[in-house]
C-alpha positions as CSV (number, residue, x, y, z in Angstrom):
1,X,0.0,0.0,0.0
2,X,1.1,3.3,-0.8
3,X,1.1,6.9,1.0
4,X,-2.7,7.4,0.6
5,X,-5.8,8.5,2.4
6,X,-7.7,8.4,-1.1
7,X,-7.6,6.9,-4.2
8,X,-11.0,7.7,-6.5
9,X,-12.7,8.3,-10.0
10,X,-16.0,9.9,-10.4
11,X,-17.5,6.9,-9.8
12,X,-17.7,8.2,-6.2
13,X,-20.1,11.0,-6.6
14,X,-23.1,9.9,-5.8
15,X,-25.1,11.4,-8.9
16,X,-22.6,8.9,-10.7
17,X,-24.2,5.9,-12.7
18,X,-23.9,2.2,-11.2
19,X,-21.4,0.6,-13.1
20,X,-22.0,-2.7,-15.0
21,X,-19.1,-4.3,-17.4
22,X,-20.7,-7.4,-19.2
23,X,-18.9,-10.1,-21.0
24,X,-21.0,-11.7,-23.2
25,X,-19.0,-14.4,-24.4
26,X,-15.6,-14.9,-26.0
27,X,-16.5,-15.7,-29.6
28,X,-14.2,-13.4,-31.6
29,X,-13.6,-12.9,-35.2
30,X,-9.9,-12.0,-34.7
31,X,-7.1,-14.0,-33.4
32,X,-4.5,-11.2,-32.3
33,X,-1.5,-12.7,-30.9
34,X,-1.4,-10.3,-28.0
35,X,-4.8,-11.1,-26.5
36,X,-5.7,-14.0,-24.1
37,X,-7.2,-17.3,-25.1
38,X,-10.4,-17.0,-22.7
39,X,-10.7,-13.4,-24.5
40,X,-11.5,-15.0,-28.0
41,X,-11.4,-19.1,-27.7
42,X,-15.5,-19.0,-28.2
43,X,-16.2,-22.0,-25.2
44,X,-18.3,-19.7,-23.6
45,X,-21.0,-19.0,-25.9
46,X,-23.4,-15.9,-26.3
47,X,-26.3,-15.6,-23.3
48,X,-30.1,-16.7,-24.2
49,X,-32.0,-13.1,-25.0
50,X,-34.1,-14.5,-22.2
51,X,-31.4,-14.3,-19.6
52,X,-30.2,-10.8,-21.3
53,X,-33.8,-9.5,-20.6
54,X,-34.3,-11.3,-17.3
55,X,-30.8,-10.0,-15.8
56,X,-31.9,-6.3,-17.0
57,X,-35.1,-6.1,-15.6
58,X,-34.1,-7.1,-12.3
59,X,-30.6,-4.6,-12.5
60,X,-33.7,-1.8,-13.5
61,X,-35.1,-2.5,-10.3
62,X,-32.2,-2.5,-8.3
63,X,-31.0,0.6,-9.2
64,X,-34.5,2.4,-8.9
65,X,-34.5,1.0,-5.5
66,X,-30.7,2.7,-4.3
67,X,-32.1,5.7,-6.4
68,X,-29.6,5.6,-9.1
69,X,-29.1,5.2,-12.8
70,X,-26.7,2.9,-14.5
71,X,-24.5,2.8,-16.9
72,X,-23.7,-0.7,-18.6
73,X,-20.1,-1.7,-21.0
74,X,-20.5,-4.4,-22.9
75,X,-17.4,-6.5,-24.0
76,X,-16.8,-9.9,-25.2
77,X,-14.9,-11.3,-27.6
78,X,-16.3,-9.3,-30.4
79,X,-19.7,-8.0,-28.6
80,X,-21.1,-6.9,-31.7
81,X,-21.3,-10.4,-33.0
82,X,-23.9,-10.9,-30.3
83,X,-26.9,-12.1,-32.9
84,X,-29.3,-10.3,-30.6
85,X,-26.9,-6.9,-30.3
86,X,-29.3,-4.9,-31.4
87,X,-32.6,-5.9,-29.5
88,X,-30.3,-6.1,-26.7
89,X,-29.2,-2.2,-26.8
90,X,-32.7,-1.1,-27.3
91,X,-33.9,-2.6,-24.1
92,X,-30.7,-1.0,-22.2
93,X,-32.0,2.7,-24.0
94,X,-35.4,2.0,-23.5
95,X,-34.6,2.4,-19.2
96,X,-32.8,5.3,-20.0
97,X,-30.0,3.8,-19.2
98,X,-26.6,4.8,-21.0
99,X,-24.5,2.4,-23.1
100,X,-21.0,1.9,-24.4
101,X,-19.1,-1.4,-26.1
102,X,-16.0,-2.1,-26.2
103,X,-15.3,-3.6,-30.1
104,X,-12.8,-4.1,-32.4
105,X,-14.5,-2.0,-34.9
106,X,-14.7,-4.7,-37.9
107,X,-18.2,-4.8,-38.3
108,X,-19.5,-3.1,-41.8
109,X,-20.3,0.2,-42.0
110,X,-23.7,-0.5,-42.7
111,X,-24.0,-2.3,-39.3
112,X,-22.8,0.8,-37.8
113,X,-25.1,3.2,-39.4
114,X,-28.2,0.4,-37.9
115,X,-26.7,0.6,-34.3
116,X,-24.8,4.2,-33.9
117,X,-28.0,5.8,-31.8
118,X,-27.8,3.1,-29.4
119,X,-24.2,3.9,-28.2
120,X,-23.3,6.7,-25.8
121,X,-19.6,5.6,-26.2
122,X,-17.6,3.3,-27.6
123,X,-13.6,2.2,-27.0
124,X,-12.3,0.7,-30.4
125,X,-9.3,-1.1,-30.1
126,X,-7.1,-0.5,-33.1
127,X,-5.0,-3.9,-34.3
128,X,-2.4,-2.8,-36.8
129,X,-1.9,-6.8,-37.4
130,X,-5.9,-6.9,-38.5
131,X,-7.4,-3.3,-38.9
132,X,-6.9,-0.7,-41.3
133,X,-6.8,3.2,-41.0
134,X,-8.9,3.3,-43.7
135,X,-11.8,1.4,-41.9
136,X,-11.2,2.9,-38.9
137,X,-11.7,6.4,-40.3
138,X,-14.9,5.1,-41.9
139,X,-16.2,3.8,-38.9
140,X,-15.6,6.9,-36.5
141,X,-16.9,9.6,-39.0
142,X,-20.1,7.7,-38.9
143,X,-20.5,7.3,-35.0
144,X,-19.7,10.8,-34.7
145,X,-22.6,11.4,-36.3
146,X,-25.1,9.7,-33.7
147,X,-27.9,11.7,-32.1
148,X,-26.4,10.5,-28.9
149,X,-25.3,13.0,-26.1
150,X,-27.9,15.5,-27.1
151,X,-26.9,15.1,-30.8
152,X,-23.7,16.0,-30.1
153,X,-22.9,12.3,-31.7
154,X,-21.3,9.0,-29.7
155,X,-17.9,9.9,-28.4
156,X,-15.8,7.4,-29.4
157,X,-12.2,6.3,-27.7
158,X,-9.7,4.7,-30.1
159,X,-7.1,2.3,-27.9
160,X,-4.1,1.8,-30.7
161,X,-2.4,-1.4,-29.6
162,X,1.4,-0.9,-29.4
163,X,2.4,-3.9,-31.4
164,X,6.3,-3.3,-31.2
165,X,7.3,-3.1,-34.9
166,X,4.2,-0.8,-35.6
167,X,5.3,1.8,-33.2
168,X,6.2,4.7,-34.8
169,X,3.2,4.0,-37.7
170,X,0.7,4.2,-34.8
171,X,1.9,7.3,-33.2
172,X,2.3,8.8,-37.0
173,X,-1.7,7.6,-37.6
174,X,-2.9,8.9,-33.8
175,X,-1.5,12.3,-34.5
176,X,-2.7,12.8,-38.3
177,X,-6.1,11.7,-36.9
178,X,-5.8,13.7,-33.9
179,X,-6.3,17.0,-36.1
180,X,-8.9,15.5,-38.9
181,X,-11.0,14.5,-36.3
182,X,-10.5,17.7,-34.7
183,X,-9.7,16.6,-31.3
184,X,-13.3,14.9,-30.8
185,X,-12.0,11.4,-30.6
186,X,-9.7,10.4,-27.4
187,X,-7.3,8.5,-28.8
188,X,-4.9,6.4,-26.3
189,X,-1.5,4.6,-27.2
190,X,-1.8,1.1,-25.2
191,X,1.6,-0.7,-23.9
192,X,0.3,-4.2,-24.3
193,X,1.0,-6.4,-20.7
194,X,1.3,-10.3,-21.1
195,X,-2.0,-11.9,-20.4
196,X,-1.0,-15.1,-22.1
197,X,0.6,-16.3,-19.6
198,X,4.2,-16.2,-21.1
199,X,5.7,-14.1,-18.5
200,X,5.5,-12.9,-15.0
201,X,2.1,-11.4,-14.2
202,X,2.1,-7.6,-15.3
203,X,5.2,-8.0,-17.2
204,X,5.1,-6.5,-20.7
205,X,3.8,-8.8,-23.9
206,X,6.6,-7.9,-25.9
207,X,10.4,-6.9,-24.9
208,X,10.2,-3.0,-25.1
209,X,12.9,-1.2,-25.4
210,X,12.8,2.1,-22.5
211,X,13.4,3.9,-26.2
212,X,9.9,2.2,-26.9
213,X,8.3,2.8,-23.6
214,X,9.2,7.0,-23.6
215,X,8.1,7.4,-27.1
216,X,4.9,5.6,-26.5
217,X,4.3,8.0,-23.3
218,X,5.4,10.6,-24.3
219,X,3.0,13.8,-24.6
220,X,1.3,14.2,-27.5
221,X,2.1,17.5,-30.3
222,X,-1.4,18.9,-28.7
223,X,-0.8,19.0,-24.9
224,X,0.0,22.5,-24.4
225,X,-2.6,23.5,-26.7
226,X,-6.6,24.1,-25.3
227,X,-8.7,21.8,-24.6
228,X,-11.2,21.2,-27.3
229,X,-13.0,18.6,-25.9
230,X,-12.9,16.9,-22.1
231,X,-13.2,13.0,-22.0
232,X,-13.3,12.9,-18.2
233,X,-16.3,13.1,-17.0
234,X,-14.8,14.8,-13.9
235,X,-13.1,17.7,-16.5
236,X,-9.8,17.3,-14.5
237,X,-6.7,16.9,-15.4
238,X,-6.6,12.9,-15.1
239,X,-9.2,10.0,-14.1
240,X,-8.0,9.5,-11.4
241,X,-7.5,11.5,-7.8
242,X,-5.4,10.9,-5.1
243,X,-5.3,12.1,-1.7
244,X,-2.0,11.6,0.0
245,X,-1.5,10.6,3.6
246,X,-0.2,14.4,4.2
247,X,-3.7,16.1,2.5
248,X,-1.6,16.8,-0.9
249,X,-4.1,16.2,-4.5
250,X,-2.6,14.3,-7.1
251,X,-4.6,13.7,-10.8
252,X,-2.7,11.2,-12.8
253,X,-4.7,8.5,-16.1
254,X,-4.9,5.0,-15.6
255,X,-1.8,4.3,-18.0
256,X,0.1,6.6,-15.3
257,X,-1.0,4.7,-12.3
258,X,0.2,1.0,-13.3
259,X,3.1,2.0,-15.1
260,X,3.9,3.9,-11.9
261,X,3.4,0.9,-10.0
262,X,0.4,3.5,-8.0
263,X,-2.2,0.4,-7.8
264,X,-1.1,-1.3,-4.5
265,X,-4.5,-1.2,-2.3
266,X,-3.8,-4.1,0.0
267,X,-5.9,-3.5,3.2
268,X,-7.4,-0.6,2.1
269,X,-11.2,-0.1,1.7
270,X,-13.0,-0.9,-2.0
271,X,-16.2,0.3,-3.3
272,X,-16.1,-2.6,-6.0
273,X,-20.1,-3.2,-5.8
274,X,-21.0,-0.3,-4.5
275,X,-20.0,1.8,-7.3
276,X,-19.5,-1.1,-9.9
277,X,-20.7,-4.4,-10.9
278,X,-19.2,-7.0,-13.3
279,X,-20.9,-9.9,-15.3
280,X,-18.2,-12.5,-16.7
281,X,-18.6,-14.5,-19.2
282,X,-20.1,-17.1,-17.7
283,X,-22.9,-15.3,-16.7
284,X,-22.2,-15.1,-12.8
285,X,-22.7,-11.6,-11.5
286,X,-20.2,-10.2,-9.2
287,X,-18.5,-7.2,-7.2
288,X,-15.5,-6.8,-9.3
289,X,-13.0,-9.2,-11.0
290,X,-10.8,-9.6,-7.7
291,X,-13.7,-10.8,-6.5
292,X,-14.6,-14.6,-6.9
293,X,-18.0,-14.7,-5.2
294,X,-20.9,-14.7,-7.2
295,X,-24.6,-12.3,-6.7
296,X,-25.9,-14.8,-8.8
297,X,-26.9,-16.2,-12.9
298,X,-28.5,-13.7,-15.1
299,X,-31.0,-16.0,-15.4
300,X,-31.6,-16.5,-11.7
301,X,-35.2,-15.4,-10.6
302,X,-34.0,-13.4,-7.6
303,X,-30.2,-12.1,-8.2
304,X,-28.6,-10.6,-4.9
305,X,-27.2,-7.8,-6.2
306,X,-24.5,-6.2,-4.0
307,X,-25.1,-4.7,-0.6
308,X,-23.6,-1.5,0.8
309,X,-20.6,-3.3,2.3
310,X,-17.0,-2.3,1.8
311,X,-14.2,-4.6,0.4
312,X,-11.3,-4.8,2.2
313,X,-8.8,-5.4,-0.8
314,X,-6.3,-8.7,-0.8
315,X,-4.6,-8.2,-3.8
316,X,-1.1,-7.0,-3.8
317,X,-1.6,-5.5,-7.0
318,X,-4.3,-4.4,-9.0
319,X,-4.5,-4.3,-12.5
320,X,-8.1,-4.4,-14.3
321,X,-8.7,-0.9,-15.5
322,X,-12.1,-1.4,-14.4
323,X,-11.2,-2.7,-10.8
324,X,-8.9,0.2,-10.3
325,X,-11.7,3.0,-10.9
326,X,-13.5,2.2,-7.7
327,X,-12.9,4.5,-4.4
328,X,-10.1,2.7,-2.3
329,X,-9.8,4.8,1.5
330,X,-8.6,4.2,4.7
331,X,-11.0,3.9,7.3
332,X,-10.7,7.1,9.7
């Protein structure tokens, strides 16, 4: 654990959505040699609409019972190979509820003009060993063009995968498209960390030179320009905020925190099902993915959603991106 007090997102305000990242299954139309077997190996198959609809009605109730709304990622696999993807999003709008996927941004453009209204957000992961810039311009121009977020269009995140030998294409492509977007797309260079089990856990996928590493974090041609757009939802200066042990604020993005080695929460308090519920791909609905207990099936009658009860954290490091945005304190 390190010097702080606090350690938060703006998951903690309480006019803040509940949370809810959904794997639907790890069927997958790409085989990228970065990404993890149980990501795209396709033996857990897509949920029954039934249990889709069942699940939803009962998180509806849940978070009109706490007073909140909710917020709901779905990620797979390739999510948008879901045959049901589109009935599915119109059930999540229809509560008023607010939706972003996480894809790989294959599908056709025509399937992105049928389901661009249904996305508040999306984070497109950009594989130079698969994806084009071509396609990826196509796509993004036509989500931008949305009637989501007051017609403002979906705002879209583009994750470029730091494939070693691509390096300096990628930060060539994020830069050009930087300015013809017009600085409405966040776009976010991604060191790529072994999940295949190769190496030591949270070592790097491939061997990266520092060379590599400072290029690849370095700031981009725009920082000391205005700010055109804000991505965080907070409008600071990073996602998240630290409070050290001697009242000092800190801001720093998620990139910062585990590159820093900033994401050691042992014995410190979590707000992992308070503030954000996963479902994994098996179904089973649970407090975060440090958490192996389960609420329940989405296609159980009665699911127990999480209580108001604090985690203490166990994990001498943390490294889901979606674990790591929940409020970690000390108790007082």
């Amino acid at each position: 654990m390190l010097d702080y007090q606090r350690f938060s997102s703006y998951w903690e305000d309480p006019e803040s959505p509940l949370q809810v990242q959904w794997s639907m299954g790890n069927v997958c139309n790409w085989d990228c040699e970065y990404c993890p077997d149980y990501s795209k190996a396709g033996d857990n198959p897509w949920p029954e609409m039934t249990h889709c609809t069942n699940f939803l009605n009962q998180l509806f109730d849940h978070v009109n019972k706490i007073n909140k709304k909710v917020h709901i990622d779905l990620i797979g696999g390739e999510v948008t190979l879901y045959p049901h993807f589109k009935q599915l999003a119109e059930q999540i709008n229809s509560n008023g509820s607010t939706l972003s996927i996480f894809s790989n941004g294959s599908r056709t453009i025509r399937f992105w003009e049928e389901v661009k209204n249904y996305l508040n957000t999306i984070v497109i992961s950009y594989h130079p060993l698969s994806n084009s810039k071509e396609h990826l311009t196509n796509v993004i121009d036509v989500l931008l063009n949305s009637d989501r977020n007051d017609g403002e269009g979906t705002i879209p995140t583009v994750n470029f995968a730091c494939v070693k030998e691509y390096i300096d294409e990628i930060i060539a492509m994020r830069n050009e498209l930087y300015y013809y977007w017009e600085g409405r797309v966040n776009l976010e260079l991604r060191l790529l960390r072994d999940k295949r089990g190769h190496r030591k856990f949270g070592q790097w996928h491939y061997d990266y030179t520092q060379e590599d590493i400072d290029k690849i974090m370095a700031p981009p041609p725009w920082h000391n320009q205005p700010v055109i757009k804000h991505f965080s939802p907070t409008k600071q200066p990073g996602e998240i905020k630290i409070v050290h042990l001697d009242g000092t604020i800190s801001w720093h993005n998620l990139n910062d925190i585990i590159i820093g080695k900033m994401n050691m929460f042992k014995g410190m308090y979590c707000n992992i099902g308070r503030e954000s519920i996963v479902v994994d791909f098996k179904g089973n609905v649970r407090m975060g993915y440090c958490q192996h207990g389960s609420a329940g099936h989405i296609s159980d009658s009665n699911i127990n959603f999480p209580s108001n009860d604090y985690v203490v954290c166990q994990q001498e490091n943390c490294f889901n991106l979606r674990d790591l945005q929940a409020t970690k304190f000390l108790q007082s």
